[in-house]
N, CA and C of each residue as an Amber inpcrd file, in Angstrom:
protein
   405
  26.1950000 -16.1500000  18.4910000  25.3580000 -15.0610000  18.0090000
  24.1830000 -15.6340000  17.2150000  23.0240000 -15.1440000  17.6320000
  21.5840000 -15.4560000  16.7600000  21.8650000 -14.8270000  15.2950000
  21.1080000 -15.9720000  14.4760000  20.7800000 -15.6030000  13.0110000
  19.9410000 -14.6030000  12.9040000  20.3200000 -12.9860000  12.1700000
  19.0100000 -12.2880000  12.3980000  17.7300000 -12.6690000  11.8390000
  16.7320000 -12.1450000  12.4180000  15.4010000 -12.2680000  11.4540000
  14.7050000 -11.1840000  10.9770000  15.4830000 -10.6660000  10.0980000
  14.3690000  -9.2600000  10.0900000  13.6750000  -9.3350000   8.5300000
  12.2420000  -8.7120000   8.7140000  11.5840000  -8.7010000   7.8640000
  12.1360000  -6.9120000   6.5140000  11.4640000  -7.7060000   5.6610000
  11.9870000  -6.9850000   4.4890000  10.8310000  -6.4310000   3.5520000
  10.5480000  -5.3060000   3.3230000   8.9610000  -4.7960000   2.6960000
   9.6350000  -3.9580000   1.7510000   8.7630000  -3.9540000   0.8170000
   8.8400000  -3.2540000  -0.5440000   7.3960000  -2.5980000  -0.8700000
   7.1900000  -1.0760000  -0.3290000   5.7730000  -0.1670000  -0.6410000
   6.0110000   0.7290000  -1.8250000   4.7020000   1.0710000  -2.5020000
   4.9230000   2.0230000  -3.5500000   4.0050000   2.7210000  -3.5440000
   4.7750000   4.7390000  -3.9210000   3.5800000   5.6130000  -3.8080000
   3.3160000   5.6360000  -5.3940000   1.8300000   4.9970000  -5.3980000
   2.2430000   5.0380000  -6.9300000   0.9990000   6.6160000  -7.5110000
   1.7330000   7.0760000  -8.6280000   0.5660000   8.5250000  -9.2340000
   0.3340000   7.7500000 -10.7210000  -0.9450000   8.7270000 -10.6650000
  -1.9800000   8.5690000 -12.0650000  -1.6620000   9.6120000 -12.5100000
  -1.7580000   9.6270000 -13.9710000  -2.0710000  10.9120000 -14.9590000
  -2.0370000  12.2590000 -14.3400000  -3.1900000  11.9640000 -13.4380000
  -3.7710000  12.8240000 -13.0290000  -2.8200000  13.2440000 -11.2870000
  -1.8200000  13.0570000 -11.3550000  -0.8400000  13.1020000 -10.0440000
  -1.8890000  12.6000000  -8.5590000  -2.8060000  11.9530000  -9.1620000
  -3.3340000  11.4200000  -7.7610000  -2.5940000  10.1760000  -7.3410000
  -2.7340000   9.7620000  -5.8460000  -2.1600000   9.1310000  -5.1760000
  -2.8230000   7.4740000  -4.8740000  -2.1820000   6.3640000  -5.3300000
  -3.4590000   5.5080000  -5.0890000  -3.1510000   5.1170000  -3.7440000
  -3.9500000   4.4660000  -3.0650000  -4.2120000   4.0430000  -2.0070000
  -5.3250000   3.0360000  -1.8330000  -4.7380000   2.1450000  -0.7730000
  -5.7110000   0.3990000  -0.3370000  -6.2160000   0.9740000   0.9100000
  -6.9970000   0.3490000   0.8280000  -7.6700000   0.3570000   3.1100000
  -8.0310000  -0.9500000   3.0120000  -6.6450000  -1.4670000   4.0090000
  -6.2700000  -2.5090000   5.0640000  -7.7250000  -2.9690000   5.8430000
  -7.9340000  -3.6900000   6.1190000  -8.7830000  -4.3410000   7.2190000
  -8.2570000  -3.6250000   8.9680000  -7.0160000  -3.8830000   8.6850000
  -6.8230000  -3.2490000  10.2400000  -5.9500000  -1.9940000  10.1960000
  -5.0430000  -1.4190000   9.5150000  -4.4270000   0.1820000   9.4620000
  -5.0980000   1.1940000   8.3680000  -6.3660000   0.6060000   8.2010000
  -6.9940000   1.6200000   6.7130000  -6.1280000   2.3660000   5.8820000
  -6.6280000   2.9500000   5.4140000  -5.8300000   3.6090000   4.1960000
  -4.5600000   4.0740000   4.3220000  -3.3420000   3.1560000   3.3110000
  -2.0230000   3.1870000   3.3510000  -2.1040000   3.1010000   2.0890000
  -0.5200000   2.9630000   1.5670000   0.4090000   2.2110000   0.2950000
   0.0220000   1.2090000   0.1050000   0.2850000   0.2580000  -1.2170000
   0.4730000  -0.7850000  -1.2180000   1.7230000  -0.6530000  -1.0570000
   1.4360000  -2.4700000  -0.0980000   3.2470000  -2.7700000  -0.1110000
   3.2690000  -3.6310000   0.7450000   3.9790000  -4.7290000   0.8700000
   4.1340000  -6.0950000   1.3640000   5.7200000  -6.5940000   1.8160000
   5.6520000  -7.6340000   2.5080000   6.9800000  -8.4880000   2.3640000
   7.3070000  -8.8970000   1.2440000   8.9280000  -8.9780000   1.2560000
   9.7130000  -8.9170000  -0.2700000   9.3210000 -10.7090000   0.1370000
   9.5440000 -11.5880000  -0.7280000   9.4670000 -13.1290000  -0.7180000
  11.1820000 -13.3010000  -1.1900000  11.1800000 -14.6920000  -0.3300000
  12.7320000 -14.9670000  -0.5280000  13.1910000 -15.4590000  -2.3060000
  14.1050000 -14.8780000  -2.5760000  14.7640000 -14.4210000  -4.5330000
  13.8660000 -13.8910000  -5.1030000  13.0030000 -12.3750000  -4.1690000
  12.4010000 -11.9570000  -4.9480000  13.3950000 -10.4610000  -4.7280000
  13.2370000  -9.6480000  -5.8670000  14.0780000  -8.6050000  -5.7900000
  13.3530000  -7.3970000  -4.9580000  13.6750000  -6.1820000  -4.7430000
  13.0580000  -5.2100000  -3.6900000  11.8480000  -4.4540000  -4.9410000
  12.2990000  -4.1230000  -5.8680000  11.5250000  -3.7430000  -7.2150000
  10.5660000  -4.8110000  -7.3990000  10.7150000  -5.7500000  -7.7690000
   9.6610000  -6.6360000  -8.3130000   8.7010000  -6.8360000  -7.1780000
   9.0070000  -6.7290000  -5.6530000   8.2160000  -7.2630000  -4.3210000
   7.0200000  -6.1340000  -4.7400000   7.6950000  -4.7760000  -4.8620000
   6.7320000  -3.7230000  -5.3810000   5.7300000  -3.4750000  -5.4950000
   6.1650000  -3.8970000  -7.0100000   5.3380000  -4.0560000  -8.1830000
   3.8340000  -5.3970000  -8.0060000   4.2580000  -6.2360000  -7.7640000
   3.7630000  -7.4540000  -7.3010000   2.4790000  -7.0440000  -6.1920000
   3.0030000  -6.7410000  -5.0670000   2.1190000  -6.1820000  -3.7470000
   1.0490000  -5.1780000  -4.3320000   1.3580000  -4.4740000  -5.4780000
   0.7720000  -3.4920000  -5.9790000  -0.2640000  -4.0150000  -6.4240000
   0.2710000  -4.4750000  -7.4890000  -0.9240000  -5.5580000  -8.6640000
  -1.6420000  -6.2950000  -7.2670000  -1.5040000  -7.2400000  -6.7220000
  -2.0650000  -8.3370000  -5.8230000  -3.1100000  -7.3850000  -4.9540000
  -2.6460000  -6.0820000  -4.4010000  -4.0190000  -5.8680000  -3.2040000
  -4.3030000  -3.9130000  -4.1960000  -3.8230000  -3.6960000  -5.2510000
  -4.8430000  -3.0260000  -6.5720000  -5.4800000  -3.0030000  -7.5980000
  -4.6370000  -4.3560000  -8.1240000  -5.2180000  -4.5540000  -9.5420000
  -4.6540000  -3.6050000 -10.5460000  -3.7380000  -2.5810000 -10.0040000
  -3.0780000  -1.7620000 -10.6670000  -1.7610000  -2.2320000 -11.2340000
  -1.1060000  -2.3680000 -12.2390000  -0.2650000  -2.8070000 -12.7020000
   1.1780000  -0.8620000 -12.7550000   2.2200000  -1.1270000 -11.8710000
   2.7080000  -0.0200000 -12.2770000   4.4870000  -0.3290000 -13.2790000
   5.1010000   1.0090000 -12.8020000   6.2280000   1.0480000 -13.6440000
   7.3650000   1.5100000 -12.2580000   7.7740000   1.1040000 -11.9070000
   8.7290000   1.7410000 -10.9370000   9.8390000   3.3210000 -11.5990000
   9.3830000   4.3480000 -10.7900000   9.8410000   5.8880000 -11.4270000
  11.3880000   5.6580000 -10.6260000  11.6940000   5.3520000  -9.3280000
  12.7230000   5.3670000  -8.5210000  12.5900000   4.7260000  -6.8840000
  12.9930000   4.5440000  -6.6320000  14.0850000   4.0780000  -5.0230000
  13.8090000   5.3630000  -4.5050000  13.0250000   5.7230000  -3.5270000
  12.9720000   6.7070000  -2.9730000  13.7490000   6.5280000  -1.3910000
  13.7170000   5.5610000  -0.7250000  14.5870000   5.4020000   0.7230000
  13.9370000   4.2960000   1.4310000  14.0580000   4.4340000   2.8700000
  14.7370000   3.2790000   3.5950000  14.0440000   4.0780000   5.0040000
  12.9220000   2.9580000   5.5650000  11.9840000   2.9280000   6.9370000
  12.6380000   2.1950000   7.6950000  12.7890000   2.2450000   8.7190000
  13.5950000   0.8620000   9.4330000  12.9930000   1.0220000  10.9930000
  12.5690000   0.0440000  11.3590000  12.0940000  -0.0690000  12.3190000
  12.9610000  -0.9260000  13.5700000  13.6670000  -0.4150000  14.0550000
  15.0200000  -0.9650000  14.7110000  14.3610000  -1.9520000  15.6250000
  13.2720000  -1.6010000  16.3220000  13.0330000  -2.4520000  18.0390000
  12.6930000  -4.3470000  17.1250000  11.6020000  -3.4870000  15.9290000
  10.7340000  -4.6200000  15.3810000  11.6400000  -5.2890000  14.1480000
  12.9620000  -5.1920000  14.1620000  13.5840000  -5.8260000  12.8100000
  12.8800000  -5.8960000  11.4580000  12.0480000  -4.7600000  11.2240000
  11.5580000  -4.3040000   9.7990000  12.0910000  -3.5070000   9.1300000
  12.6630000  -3.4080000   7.9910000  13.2860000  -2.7560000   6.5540000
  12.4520000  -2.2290000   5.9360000  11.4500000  -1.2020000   5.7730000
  10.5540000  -1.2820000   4.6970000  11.0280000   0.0910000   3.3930000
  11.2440000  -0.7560000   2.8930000  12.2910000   0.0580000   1.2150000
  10.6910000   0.8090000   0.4100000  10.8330000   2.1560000   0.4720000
   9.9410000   2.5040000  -0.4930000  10.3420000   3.0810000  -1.9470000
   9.8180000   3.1000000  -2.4210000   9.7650000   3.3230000  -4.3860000
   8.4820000   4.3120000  -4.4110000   8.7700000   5.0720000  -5.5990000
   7.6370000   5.9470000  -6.4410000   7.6550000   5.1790000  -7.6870000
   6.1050000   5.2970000  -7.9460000   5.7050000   4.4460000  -9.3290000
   4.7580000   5.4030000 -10.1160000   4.5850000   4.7740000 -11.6770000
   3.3180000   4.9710000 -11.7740000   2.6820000   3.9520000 -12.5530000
   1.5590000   4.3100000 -12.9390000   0.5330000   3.6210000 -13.1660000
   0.4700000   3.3050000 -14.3250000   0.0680000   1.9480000 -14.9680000
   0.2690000   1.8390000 -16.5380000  -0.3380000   0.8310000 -16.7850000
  -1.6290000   0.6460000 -15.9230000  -2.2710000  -0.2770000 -16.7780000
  -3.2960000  -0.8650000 -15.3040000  -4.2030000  -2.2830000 -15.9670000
  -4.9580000  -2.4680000 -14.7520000  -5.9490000  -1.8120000 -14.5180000
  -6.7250000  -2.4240000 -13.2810000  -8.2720000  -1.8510000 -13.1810000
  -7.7950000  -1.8180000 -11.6260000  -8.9680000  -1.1150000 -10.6990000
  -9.1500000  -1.1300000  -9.5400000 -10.2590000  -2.4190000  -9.0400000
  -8.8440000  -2.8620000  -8.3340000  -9.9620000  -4.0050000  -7.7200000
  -9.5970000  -4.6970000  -5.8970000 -10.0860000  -5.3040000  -5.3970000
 -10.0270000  -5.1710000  -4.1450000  -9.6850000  -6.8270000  -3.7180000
  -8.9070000  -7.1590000  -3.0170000  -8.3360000  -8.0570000  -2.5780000
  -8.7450000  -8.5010000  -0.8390000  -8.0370000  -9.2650000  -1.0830000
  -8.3320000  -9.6490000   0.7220000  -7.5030000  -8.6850000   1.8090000
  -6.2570000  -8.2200000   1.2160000  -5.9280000  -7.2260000   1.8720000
  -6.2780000  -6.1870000   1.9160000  -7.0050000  -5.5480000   0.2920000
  -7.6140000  -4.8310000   0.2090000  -9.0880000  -4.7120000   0.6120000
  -9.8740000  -3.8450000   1.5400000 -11.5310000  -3.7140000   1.2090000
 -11.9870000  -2.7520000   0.2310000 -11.0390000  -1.5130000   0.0900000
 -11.3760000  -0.6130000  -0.8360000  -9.8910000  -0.0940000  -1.3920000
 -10.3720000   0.5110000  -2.7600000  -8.8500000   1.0600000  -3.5510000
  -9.5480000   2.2020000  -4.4350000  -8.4950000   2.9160000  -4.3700000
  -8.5490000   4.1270000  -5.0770000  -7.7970000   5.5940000  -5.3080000
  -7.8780000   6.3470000  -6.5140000  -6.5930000   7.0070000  -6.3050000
  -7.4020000   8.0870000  -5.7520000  -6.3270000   9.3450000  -5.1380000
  -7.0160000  10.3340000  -4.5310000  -5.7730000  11.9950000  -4.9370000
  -6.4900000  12.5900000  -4.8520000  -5.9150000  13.7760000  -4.3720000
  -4.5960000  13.7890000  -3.8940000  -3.3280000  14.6060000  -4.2320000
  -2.2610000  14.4810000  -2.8570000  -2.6900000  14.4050000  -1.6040000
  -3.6790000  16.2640000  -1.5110000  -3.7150000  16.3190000  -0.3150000
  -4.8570000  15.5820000   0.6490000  -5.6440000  14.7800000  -0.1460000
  -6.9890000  14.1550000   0.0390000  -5.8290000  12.9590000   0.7350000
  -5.3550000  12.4290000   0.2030000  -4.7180000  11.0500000   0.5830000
  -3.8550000  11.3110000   1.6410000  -3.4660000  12.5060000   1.8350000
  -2.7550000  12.8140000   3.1630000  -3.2090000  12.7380000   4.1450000
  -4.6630000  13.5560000   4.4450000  -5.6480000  13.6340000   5.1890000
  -5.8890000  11.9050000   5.6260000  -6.0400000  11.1910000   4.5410000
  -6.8560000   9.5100000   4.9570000  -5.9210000   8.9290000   5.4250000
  -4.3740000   8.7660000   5.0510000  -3.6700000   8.0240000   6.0230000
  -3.4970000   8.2090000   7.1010000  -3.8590000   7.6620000   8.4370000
  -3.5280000   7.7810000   9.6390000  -2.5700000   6.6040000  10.8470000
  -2.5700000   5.8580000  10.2780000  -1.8500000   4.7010000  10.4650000
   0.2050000   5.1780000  10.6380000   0.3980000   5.2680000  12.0460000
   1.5150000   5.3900000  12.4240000   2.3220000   6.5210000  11.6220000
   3.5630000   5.7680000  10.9110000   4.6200000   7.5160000  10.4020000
   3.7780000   6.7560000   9.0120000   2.5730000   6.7670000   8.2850000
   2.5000000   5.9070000   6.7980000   2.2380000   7.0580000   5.8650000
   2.0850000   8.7180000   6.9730000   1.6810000   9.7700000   6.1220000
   3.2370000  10.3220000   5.6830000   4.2140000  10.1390000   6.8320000
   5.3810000  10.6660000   6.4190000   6.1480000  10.1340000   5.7290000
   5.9870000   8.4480000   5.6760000   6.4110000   8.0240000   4.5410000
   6.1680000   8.6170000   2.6430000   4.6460000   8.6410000   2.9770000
   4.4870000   9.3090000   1.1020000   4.6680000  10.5750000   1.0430000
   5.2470000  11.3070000   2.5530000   5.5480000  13.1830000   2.1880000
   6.8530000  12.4510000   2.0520000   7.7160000  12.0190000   2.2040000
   9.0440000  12.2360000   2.3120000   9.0080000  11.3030000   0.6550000
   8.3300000  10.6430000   0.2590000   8.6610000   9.9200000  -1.0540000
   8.3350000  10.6720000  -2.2270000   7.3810000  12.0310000  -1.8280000
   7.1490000  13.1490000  -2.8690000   7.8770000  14.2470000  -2.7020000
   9.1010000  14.3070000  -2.0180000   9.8470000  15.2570000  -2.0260000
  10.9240000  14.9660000  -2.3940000  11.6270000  14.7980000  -3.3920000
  12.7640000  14.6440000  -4.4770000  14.1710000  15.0600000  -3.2250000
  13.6940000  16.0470000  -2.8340000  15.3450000  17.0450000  -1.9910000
  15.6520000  16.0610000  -0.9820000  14.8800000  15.4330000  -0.1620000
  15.2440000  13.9540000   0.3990000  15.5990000  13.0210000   0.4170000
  15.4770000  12.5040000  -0.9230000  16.1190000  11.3930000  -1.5870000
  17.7570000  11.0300000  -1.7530000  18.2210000   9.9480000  -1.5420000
  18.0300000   8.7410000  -0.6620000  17.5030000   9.1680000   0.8060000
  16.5680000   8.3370000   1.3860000  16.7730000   8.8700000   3.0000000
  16.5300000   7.3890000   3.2550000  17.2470000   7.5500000   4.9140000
  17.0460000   6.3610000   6.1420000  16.5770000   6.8330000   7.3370000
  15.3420000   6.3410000   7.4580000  14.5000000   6.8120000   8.9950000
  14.9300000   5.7950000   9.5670000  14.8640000   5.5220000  10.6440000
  15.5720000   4.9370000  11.8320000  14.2820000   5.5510000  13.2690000
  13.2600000   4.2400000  13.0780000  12.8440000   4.6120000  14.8030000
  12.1770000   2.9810000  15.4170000
């Protein structure tokens, strides 16, 4: 039997004060989450937090563990969290070209990139929580 290889991601919907939603635009899936591969002895929380800071400049607080993306064909895990915001400036990275927080429903509208809108509806709806998508 093969050693598996599956990749492991840690995204966060993180809110401001102001319950807006921040959001990066990617070079190639535009406007999503931050959120990255976990690094090996790094924990699923800290991968987070980390991915956050690195392509926002936003420094957050992890609120909760909201559930579990799994991408069966492509051996991807991607664990999401709700955060918020507590510090940091907006700034733009190589993953990042642009950052900024938005509106709920403004930020709903801009993600278009695969299920990345149903990921942050299902991470702002509490009655869901824990969930496991499976596609």
């Amino acid at each position: 039997m093969a050693t598996p290889k599956h990749i492991v991601s840690a995204a966060t919907i993180v809110l401001n004060d102001k319950n807006e939603i921040l959001l990066i635009k990617g070079p190639k899936r535009g406007w999503e989450m931050p959120g990255g591969q976990v690094e090996e002895g790094e924990s699923l929380k800290k991968a987070a937090i980390r991915e956050t800071k690195e392509e926002s400049g936003i420094d957050i607080e992890i609120v909760k563990f909201c559930g579990v993306f799994q991408n069966v064909s492509r051996y991807i895990c991607n664990t999401l969290f709700l955060g918020k915001a507590v510090g940091g400036e907006l700034t733009t990275s190589p993953e990042s070209i642009e950052v900024g927080f938005f509106p709920i429903y403004q930020a709903l509208e801009m993600v278009t990139w695969g299920n990345f809108k149903q990921r942050i509806e299902y991470c702002l709806n509490d009655h869901l929580h824990p969930f496991c998508v499976e596609f």
